[in-house]
C-alpha positions as CSV (number, residue, x, y, z in Angstrom):
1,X,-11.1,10.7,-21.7
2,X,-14.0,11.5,-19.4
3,X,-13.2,12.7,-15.9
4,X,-12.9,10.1,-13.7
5,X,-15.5,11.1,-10.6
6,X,-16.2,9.4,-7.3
7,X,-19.9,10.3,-7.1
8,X,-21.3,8.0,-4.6
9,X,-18.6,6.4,-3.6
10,X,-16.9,6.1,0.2
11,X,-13.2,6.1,0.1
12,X,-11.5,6.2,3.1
13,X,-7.7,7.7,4.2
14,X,-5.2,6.6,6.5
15,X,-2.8,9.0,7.9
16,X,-4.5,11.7,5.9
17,X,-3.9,14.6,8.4
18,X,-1.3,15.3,6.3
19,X,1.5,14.7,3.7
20,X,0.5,12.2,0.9
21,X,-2.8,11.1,3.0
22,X,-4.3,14.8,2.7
23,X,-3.2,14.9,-1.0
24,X,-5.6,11.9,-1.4
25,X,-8.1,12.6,0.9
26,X,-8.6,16.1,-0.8
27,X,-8.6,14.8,-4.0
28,X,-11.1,12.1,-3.3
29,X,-13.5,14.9,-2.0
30,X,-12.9,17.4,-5.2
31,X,-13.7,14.8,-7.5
32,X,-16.9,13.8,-5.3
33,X,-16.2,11.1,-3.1
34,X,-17.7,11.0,0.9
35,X,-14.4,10.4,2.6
36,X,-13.3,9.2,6.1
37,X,-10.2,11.7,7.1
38,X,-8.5,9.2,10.0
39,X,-5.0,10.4,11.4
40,X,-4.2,9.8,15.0
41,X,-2.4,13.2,14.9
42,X,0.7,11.9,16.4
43,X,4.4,12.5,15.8
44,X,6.4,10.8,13.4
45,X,7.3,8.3,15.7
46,X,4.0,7.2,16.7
47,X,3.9,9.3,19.9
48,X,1.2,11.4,20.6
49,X,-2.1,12.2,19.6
50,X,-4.2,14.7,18.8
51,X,-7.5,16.0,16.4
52,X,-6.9,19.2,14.3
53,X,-4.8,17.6,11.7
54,X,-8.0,15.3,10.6
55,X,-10.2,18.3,11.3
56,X,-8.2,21.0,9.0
57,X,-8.8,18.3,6.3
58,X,-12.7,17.8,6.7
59,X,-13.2,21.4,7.0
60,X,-11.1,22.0,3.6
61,X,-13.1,19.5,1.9
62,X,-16.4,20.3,3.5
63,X,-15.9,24.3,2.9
64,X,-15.2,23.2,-0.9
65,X,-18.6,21.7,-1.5
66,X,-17.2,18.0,-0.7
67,X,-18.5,15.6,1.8
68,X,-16.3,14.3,4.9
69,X,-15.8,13.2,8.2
70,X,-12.8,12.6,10.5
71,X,-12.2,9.8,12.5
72,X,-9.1,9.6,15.2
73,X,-8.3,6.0,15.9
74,X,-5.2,4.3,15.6
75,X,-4.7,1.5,12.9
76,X,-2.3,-0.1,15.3
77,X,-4.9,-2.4,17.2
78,X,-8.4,-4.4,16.2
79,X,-10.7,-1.7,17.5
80,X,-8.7,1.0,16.0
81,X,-9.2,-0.4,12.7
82,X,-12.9,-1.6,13.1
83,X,-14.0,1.7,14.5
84,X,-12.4,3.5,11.3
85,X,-14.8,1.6,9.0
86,X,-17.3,1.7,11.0
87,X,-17.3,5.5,10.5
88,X,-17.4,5.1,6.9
89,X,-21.0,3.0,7.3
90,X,-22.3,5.3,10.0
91,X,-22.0,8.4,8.2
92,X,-22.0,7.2,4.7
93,X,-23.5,4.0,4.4
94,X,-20.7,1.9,2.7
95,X,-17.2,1.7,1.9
96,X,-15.7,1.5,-1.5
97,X,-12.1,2.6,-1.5
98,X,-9.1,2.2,1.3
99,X,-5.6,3.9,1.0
100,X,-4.2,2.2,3.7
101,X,-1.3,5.6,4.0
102,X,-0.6,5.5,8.0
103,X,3.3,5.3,9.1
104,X,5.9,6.0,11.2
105,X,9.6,6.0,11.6
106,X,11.8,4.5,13.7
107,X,15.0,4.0,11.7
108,X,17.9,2.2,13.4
109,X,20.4,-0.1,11.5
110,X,19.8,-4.2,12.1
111,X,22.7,-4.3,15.5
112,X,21.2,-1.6,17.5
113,X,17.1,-1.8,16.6
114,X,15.3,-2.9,19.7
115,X,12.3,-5.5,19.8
116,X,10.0,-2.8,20.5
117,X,11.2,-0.8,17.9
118,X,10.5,-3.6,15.4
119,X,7.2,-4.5,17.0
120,X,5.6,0.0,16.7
121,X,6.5,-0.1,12.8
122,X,5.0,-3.5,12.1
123,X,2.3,-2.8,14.2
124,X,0.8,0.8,12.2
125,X,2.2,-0.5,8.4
126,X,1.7,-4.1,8.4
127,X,-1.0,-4.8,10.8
128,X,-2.8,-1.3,10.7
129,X,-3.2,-2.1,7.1
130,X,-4.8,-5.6,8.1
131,X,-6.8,-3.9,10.9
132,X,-8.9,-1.6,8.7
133,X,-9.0,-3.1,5.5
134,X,-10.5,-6.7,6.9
135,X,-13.4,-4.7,7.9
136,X,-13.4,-3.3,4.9
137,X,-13.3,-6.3,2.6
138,X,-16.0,-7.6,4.0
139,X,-18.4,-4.7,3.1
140,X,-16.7,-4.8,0.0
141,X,-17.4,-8.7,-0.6
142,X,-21.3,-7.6,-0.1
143,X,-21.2,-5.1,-2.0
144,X,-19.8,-6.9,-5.3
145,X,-16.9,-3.7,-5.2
146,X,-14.2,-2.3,-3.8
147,X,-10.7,-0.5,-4.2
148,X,-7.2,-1.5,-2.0
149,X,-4.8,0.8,-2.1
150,X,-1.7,-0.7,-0.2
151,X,1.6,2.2,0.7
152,X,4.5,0.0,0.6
153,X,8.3,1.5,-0.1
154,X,11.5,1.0,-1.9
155,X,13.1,0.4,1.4
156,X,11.1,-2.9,1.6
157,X,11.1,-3.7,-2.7
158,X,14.8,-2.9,-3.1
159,X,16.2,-2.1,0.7
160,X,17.7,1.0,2.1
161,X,20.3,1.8,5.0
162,X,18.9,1.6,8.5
163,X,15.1,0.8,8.2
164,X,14.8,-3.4,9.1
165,X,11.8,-2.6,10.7
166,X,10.0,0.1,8.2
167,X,11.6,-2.3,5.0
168,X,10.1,-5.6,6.3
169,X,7.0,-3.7,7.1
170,X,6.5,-2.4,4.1
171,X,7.3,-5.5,1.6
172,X,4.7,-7.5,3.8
173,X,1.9,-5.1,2.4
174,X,2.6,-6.4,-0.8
175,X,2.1,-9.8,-0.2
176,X,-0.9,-8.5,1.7
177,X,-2.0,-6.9,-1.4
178,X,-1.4,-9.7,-3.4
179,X,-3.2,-12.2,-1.5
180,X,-6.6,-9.8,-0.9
181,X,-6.3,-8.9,-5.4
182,X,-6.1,-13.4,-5.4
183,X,-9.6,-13.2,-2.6
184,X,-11.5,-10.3,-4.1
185,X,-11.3,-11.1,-7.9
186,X,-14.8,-12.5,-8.5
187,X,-16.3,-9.7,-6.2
188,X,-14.5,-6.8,-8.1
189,X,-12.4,-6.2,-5.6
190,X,-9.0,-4.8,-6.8
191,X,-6.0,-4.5,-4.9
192,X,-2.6,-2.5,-6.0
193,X,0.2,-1.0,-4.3
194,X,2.2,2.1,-4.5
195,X,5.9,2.8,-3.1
196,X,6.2,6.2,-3.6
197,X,8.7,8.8,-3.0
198,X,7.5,12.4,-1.9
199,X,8.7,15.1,0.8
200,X,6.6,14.7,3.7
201,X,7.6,15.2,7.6
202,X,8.5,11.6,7.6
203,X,11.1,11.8,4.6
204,X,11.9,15.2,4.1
205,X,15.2,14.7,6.3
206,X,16.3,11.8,4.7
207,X,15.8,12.7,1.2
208,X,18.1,15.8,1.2
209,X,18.2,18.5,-1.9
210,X,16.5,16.2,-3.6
211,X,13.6,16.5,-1.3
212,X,12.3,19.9,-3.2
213,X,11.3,18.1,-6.8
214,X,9.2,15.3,-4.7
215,X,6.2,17.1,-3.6
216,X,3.4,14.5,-2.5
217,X,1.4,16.4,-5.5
218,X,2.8,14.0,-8.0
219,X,1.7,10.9,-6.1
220,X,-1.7,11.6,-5.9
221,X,-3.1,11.1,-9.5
222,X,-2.0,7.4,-9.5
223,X,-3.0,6.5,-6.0
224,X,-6.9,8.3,-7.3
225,X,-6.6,6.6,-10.0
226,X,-5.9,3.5,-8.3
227,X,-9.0,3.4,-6.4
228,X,-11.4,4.5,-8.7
229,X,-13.8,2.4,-11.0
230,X,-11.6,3.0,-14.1
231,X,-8.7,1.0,-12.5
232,X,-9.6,-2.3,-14.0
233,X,-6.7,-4.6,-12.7
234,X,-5.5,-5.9,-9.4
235,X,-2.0,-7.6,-8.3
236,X,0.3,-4.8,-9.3
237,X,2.9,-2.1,-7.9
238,X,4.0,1.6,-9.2
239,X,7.1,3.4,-8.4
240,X,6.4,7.0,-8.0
241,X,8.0,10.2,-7.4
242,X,8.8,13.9,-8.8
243,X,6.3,13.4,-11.8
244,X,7.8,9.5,-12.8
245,X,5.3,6.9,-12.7
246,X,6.4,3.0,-13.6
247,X,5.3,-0.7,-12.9
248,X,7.5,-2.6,-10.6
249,X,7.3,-6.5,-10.7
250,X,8.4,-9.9,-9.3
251,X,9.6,-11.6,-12.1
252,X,10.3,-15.4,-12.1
253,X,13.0,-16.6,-14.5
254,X,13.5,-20.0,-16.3
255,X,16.3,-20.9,-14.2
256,X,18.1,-24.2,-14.5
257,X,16.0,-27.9,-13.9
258,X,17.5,-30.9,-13.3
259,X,15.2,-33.7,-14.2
260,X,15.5,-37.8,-13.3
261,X,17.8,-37.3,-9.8
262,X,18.5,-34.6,-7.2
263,X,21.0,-31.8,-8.2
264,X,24.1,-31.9,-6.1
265,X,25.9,-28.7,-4.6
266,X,28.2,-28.9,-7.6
267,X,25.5,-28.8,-10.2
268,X,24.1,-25.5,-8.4
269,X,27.8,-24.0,-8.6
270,X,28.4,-25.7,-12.1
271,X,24.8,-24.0,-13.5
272,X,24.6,-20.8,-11.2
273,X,24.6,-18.3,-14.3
274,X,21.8,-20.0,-15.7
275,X,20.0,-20.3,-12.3
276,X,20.4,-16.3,-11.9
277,X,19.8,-14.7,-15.2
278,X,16.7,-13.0,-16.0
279,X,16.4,-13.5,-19.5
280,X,13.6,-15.2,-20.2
281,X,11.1,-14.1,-17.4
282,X,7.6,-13.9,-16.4
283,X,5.7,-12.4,-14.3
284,X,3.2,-15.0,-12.1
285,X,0.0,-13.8,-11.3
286,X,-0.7,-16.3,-8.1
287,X,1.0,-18.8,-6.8
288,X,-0.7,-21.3,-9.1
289,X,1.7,-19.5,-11.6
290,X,4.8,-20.3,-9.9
291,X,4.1,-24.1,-9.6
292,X,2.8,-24.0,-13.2
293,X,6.4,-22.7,-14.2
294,X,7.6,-25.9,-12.0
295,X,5.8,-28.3,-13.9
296,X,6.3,-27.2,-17.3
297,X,10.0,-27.3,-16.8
298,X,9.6,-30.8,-15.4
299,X,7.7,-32.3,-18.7
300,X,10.4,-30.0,-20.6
Protein backbone atom coordinates (compact mmCIF):
# COMPACT_ATOMS: atom_id res chain seq x y z
CA UNK A 1 0.00 0.00 0.00
CA UNK A 2 0.99 3.53 -0.77
CA UNK A 3 1.78 5.84 2.13
CA UNK A 4 -1.07 7.43 3.17
CA UNK A 5 -0.02 11.49 3.12
CA UNK A 6 -1.89 14.59 4.28
CA UNK A 7 -0.43 16.92 1.57
CA UNK A 8 -2.71 19.83 1.62
CA UNK A 9 -4.79 19.04 4.08
CA UNK A 10 -5.72 21.10 7.59
CA UNK A 11 -6.17 18.76 10.49
CA UNK A 12 -6.61 20.16 13.65
CA UNK A 13 -5.81 18.74 17.55
CA UNK A 14 -7.39 19.06 20.60
CA UNK A 15 -5.54 18.75 23.76
CA UNK A 16 -2.43 18.13 21.68
CA UNK A 17 0.10 19.71 24.12
CA UNK A 18 0.68 16.52 25.06
CA UNK A 19 -0.11 12.70 25.57
CA UNK A 20 -2.19 11.14 22.76
CA UNK A 21 -3.00 14.76 21.21
CA UNK A 22 0.94 15.37 20.45
CA UNK A 23 1.20 11.82 19.17
CA UNK A 24 -1.45 12.95 16.52
CA UNK A 25 -0.53 16.23 16.03
CA UNK A 26 3.11 15.12 15.26
CA UNK A 27 2.11 12.56 13.10
CA UNK A 28 -0.28 14.71 11.14
CA UNK A 29 2.68 17.15 10.41
CA UNK A 30 5.32 14.18 9.47
CA UNK A 31 3.10 12.90 7.01
CA UNK A 32 2.46 16.56 5.60
CA UNK A 33 -0.55 17.93 7.04
CA UNK A 34 -0.83 21.97 8.21
CA UNK A 35 -2.01 21.48 11.71
CA UNK A 36 -3.63 23.57 14.52
CA UNK A 37 -1.74 22.52 17.90
CA UNK A 38 -4.73 23.80 20.53
CA UNK A 39 -4.09 22.84 24.35
CA UNK A 40 -5.19 25.23 26.96
CA UNK A 41 -2.01 24.03 28.90
CA UNK A 42 -3.94 23.41 32.05
CA UNK A 43 -3.82 20.69 34.65
CA UNK A 44 -5.52 17.64 34.57
CA UNK A 45 -8.31 18.92 36.29
CA UNK A 46 -9.06 21.66 34.05
CA UNK A 47 -7.25 24.37 36.21
CA UNK A 48 -4.88 26.49 34.84
CA UNK A 49 -3.48 27.63 31.78
CA UNK A 50 -0.67 28.25 30.10
CA UNK A 51 1.35 28.28 26.30
CA UNK A 52 4.59 26.15 26.07
CA UNK A 53 2.89 22.82 25.85
CA UNK A 54 1.25 23.92 22.35
CA UNK A 55 4.43 25.81 21.52
CA UNK A 56 6.98 22.66 22.14
CA UNK A 57 4.62 20.88 19.67
CA UNK A 58 4.68 23.57 16.73
CA UNK A 59 8.31 24.03 17.15
CA UNK A 60 8.89 20.03 16.88
CA UNK A 61 6.85 19.93 13.85
CA UNK A 62 7.95 23.20 12.35
CA UNK A 63 11.89 22.41 13.03
CA UNK A 64 11.02 18.90 11.15
CA UNK A 65 10.06 20.51 7.91
CA UNK A 66 6.22 20.34 8.79
CA UNK A 67 3.78 23.19 8.92
CA UNK A 68 1.92 24.33 12.22
CA UNK A 69 0.48 26.73 14.40
CA UNK A 70 -0.80 26.75 18.09
CA UNK A 71 -3.83 28.05 19.25
CA UNK A 72 -4.71 28.33 23.26
CA UNK A 73 -8.40 28.48 23.71
CA UNK A 74 -10.44 26.37 25.63
CA UNK A 75 -13.11 24.01 23.98
CA UNK A 76 -15.21 24.44 27.04
CA UNK A 77 -17.33 27.57 25.74
CA UNK A 78 -18.70 28.93 22.00
CA UNK A 79 -15.78 31.29 21.44
CA UNK A 80 -13.26 28.88 22.56
CA UNK A 81 -14.29 26.54 19.98
CA UNK A 82 -14.97 29.08 17.14
CA UNK A 83 -11.72 30.89 17.62
CA UNK A 84 -9.83 27.25 17.31
CA UNK A 85 -11.20 26.93 13.70
CA UNK A 86 -10.92 29.98 12.95
CA UNK A 87 -7.09 29.55 13.29
CA UNK A 88 -7.14 26.72 11.02
CA UNK A 89 -8.82 29.25 8.09
CA UNK A 90 -6.57 32.14 8.97
CA UNK A 91 -3.40 30.52 8.72
CA UNK A 92 -4.31 27.70 6.41
CA UNK A 93 -7.21 28.43 4.56
CA UNK A 94 -9.47 25.35 5.40
CA UNK A 95 -10.13 22.67 7.70
CA UNK A 96 -10.21 19.05 6.76
CA UNK A 97 -9.64 16.86 9.74
CA UNK A 98 -10.70 17.32 13.73
CA UNK A 99 -9.53 14.96 16.68
CA UNK A 100 -11.66 16.28 19.00
CA UNK A 101 -8.70 14.78 22.07
CA UNK A 102 -9.30 17.52 24.98
CA UNK A 103 -10.12 16.14 28.67
CA UNK A 104 -9.96 16.19 32.02
CA UNK A 105 -10.52 14.30 35.19
CA UNK A 106 -12.52 14.67 37.97
CA UNK A 107 -13.27 11.13 39.21
CA UNK A 108 -15.66 10.87 42.20
CA UNK A 109 -18.14 7.90 42.65
CA UNK A 110 -22.08 8.78 41.85
CA UNK A 111 -22.93 9.75 46.11
CA UNK A 112 -20.24 12.14 46.59
CA UNK A 113 -19.80 13.87 42.78
CA UNK A 114 -20.91 17.49 43.05
CA UNK A 115 -22.99 19.43 40.26
CA UNK A 116 -20.08 21.27 39.34
CA UNK A 117 -18.08 18.47 39.03
CA UNK A 118 -20.50 16.92 36.61
CA UNK A 119 -21.04 20.21 34.80
CA UNK A 120 -16.40 20.83 34.07
CA UNK A 121 -16.20 17.23 32.48
CA UNK A 122 -19.28 17.57 30.33
CA UNK A 123 -18.47 20.84 29.53
CA UNK A 124 -14.53 20.13 27.80
CA UNK A 125 -15.59 16.28 26.43
CA UNK A 126 -19.09 16.61 25.47
CA UNK A 127 -19.64 20.20 24.58
CA UNK A 128 -15.96 21.14 23.71
CA UNK A 129 -16.28 18.45 21.11
CA UNK A 130 -19.60 20.27 19.91
CA UNK A 131 -17.96 23.74 20.27
CA UNK A 132 -15.14 23.18 17.70
CA UNK A 133 -16.36 20.66 15.41
CA UNK A 134 -19.77 22.77 14.51
CA UNK A 135 -17.54 25.32 13.11
CA UNK A 136 -15.82 22.90 11.59
CA UNK A 137 -18.62 21.01 9.80
CA UNK A 138 -19.64 23.79 8.27
CA UNK A 139 -16.35 24.43 6.32
CA UNK A 140 -16.41 20.91 5.82
CA UNK A 141 -20.08 20.90 4.25
CA UNK A 142 -18.56 23.67 1.69
CA UNK A 143 -15.88 22.07 1.03
CA UNK A 144 -17.62 18.55 -0.08
CA UNK A 145 -14.89 16.84 2.72
CA UNK A 146 -14.01 16.37 5.95
CA UNK A 147 -12.64 13.88 8.76
CA UNK A 148 -14.35 13.55 12.66
CA UNK A 149 -12.41 12.05 14.88
CA UNK A 150 -14.51 11.72 18.28
CA UNK A 151 -12.22 10.45 21.80
CA UNK A 152 -14.74 8.62 23.64
CA UNK A 153 -13.75 5.76 26.48
CA UNK A 154 -14.56 2.40 27.93
CA UNK A 155 -15.72 4.13 31.03
CA UNK A 156 -18.69 5.49 28.98
CA UNK A 157 -19.07 2.10 26.26
CA UNK A 158 -18.77 -0.44 29.13
CA UNK A 159 -18.54 1.75 32.63
CA UNK A 160 -15.75 1.96 35.18
CA UNK A 161 -15.61 2.65 39.00
CA UNK A 162 -15.93 6.31 40.00
CA UNK A 163 -16.17 8.32 36.70
CA UNK A 164 -20.29 9.29 36.26
CA UNK A 165 -19.30 12.39 34.99
CA UNK A 166 -16.16 11.40 32.51
CA UNK A 167 -18.47 7.91 31.46
CA UNK A 168 -21.54 9.93 30.54
CA UNK A 169 -19.38 12.37 28.93
CA UNK A 170 -17.76 10.23 26.96
CA UNK A 171 -20.69 7.81 25.54
CA UNK A 172 -22.44 11.18 24.45
CA UNK A 173 -19.59 11.72 21.87
CA UNK A 174 -20.65 8.78 20.32
CA UNK A 175 -24.04 9.57 19.65
CA UNK A 176 -22.48 12.87 18.67
CA UNK A 177 -20.48 11.05 16.23
CA UNK A 178 -23.16 9.06 15.06
CA UNK A 179 -25.53 11.69 14.35
CA UNK A 180 -22.68 14.24 12.41
CA UNK A 181 -21.44 10.47 10.15
CA UNK A 182 -25.92 10.41 9.51
CA UNK A 183 -25.46 14.68 8.44
CA UNK A 184 -22.24 14.62 6.59
CA UNK A 185 -22.71 11.44 4.39
CA UNK A 186 -23.56 13.12 1.04
CA UNK A 187 -20.76 15.80 1.60
CA UNK A 188 -17.96 13.21 2.43
CA UNK A 189 -17.91 13.87 5.65
CA UNK A 190 -16.96 10.85 7.89
CA UNK A 191 -17.23 10.62 11.43
CA UNK A 192 -15.68 7.62 13.78
CA UNK A 193 -14.74 7.35 17.21
CA UNK A 194 -11.87 5.93 19.21
CA UNK A 195 -11.90 4.75 23.06
CA UNK A 196 -8.55 4.22 23.56
CA UNK A 197 -6.34 3.12 26.32
CA UNK A 198 -2.80 4.65 26.68
CA UNK A 199 -0.49 6.09 29.62
CA UNK A 200 -0.86 9.66 29.70
CA UNK A 201 -0.89 12.19 32.79
CA UNK A 202 -4.53 11.65 32.95
CA UNK A 203 -4.44 7.73 33.30
CA UNK A 204 -1.09 6.75 34.12
CA UNK A 205 -2.33 6.57 37.91
CA UNK A 206 -5.18 4.71 37.42
CA UNK A 207 -3.87 2.20 35.06
CA UNK A 208 -1.17 0.79 37.39
CA UNK A 209 1.72 -1.82 36.11
CA UNK A 210 -0.13 -2.15 33.39
CA UNK A 211 0.39 1.44 32.45
CA UNK A 212 4.10 0.66 30.87
CA UNK A 213 2.74 -1.60 27.67
CA UNK A 214 0.11 1.41 26.82
CA UNK A 215 2.27 3.99 25.44
CA UNK A 216 -0.06 6.64 23.37
CA UNK A 217 2.43 5.45 20.37
CA UNK A 218 0.09 2.57 19.59
CA UNK A 219 -3.05 4.83 19.33
CA UNK A 220 -1.88 6.94 16.90
CA UNK A 221 -1.87 4.96 13.60
CA UNK A 222 -5.63 4.30 13.84
CA UNK A 223 -6.70 7.73 14.96
CA UNK A 224 -4.23 9.01 11.47
CA UNK A 225 -5.76 6.68 9.72
CA UNK A 226 -9.03 7.73 10.81
CA UNK A 227 -8.85 11.04 9.46
CA UNK A 228 -7.22 10.64 6.42
CA UNK A 229 -8.79 10.31 2.81
CA UNK A 230 -8.17 6.52 2.82
CA UNK A 231 -10.75 5.98 5.70
CA UNK A 232 -13.72 5.43 3.49
CA UNK A 233 -16.54 4.82 6.21
CA UNK A 234 -18.25 6.66 8.91
CA UNK A 235 -20.56 5.51 12.01
CA UNK A 236 -18.02 3.26 13.72
CA UNK A 237 -15.86 2.84 17.07
CA UNK A 238 -12.22 1.10 17.80
CA UNK A 239 -11.01 -0.18 20.98
CA UNK A 240 -7.39 0.49 21.24
CA UNK A 241 -4.51 0.01 23.44
CA UNK A 242 -0.80 -1.69 23.84
CA UNK A 243 -0.68 -2.50 19.99
CA UNK A 244 -4.64 -4.20 19.95
CA UNK A 245 -6.90 -2.59 17.53
CA UNK A 246 -10.79 -3.91 17.33
CA UNK A 247 -14.32 -2.66 16.19
CA UNK A 248 -16.78 -2.05 18.96
CA UNK A 249 -20.51 -1.98 18.08
CA UNK A 250 -24.17 -1.48 19.28
CA UNK A 251 -25.79 -4.40 18.20
CA UNK A 252 -29.65 -4.75 18.17
CA UNK A 253 -30.99 -8.34 18.67
CA UNK A 254 -34.26 -9.99 17.42
CA UNK A 255 -35.73 -9.98 20.74
CA UNK A 256 -39.20 -11.31 21.44
CA UNK A 257 -42.63 -9.49 19.44
CA UNK A 258 -45.81 -9.88 20.55
CA UNK A 259 -48.20 -9.15 17.75
CA UNK A 260 -52.33 -8.53 17.83
CA UNK A 261 -52.52 -7.16 21.80
CA UNK A 262 -50.18 -5.53 24.36
CA UNK A 263 -47.66 -7.82 26.17
CA UNK A 264 -48.38 -8.03 29.79
CA UNK A 265 -45.59 -7.90 32.68
CA UNK A 266 -45.95 -11.72 32.73
CA UNK A 267 -45.18 -12.17 29.08
CA UNK A 268 -41.93 -9.91 29.53
CA UNK A 269 -40.90 -12.40 32.60
CA UNK A 270 -42.40 -15.48 30.68
CA UNK A 271 -40.03 -14.45 27.31
CA UNK A 272 -37.12 -12.54 29.11
CA UNK A 273 -34.34 -15.06 27.62
CA UNK A 274 -35.47 -14.46 24.31
CA UNK A 275 -35.80 -10.68 24.93
CA UNK A 276 -32.01 -10.63 26.07
CA UNK A 277 -30.05 -12.97 23.90
CA UNK A 278 -27.84 -11.72 21.28
CA UNK A 279 -27.94 -14.43 18.89
CA UNK A 280 -29.21 -13.24 15.98
CA UNK A 281 -28.02 -9.47 15.85
CA UNK A 282 -27.38 -6.60 13.71
CA UNK A 283 -25.86 -3.80 13.72
CA UNK A 284 -28.25 -0.53 12.64
CA UNK A 285 -26.64 2.06 10.78
CA UNK A 286 -29.28 5.01 11.75
CA UNK A 287 -32.17 5.11 13.37
CA UNK A 288 -34.12 4.22 10.30
CA UNK A 289 -32.46 0.83 11.00
CA UNK A 290 -33.88 0.35 14.26
CA UNK A 291 -37.57 1.06 13.30
CA UNK A 292 -36.92 -1.08 10.13
CA UNK A 293 -36.11 -4.04 12.57
CA UNK A 294 -39.65 -2.93 14.37
CA UNK A 295 -41.56 -3.31 11.43
CA UNK A 296 -40.21 -6.39 9.97
CA UNK A 297 -40.91 -8.16 13.17
CA UNK A 298 -44.42 -6.81 13.11
CA UNK A 299 -45.29 -8.26 9.38
CA UNK A 300 -43.30 -11.46 10.77
Amino acid sequence: MSEIRFDGRVAVVTGAGGGLGKTYALELGRRGASVVVNDLGGAMDGTGAGSSMADEVVKQINESGGKAVANYDSVSTPEGGAAIIQTAIDNFGKVDAVINNAGILRDKTFAKLSPEELEIVIDVHLKGAFYVSQPAFKVMKENGYGRFLFTASGAGIFGNFGQTNYGAAKMGLVGLSNVLAQEGAKYDIKSNVIAPIAKTRLTESLLGPAADKLDPKHVTPISVFLVSEACDFTHEIFDVGGGRYARIFIGMAPGWTKKGETATVEDIAANIDQIRSPEGYTIPDSIAGEMQAVMKALAD
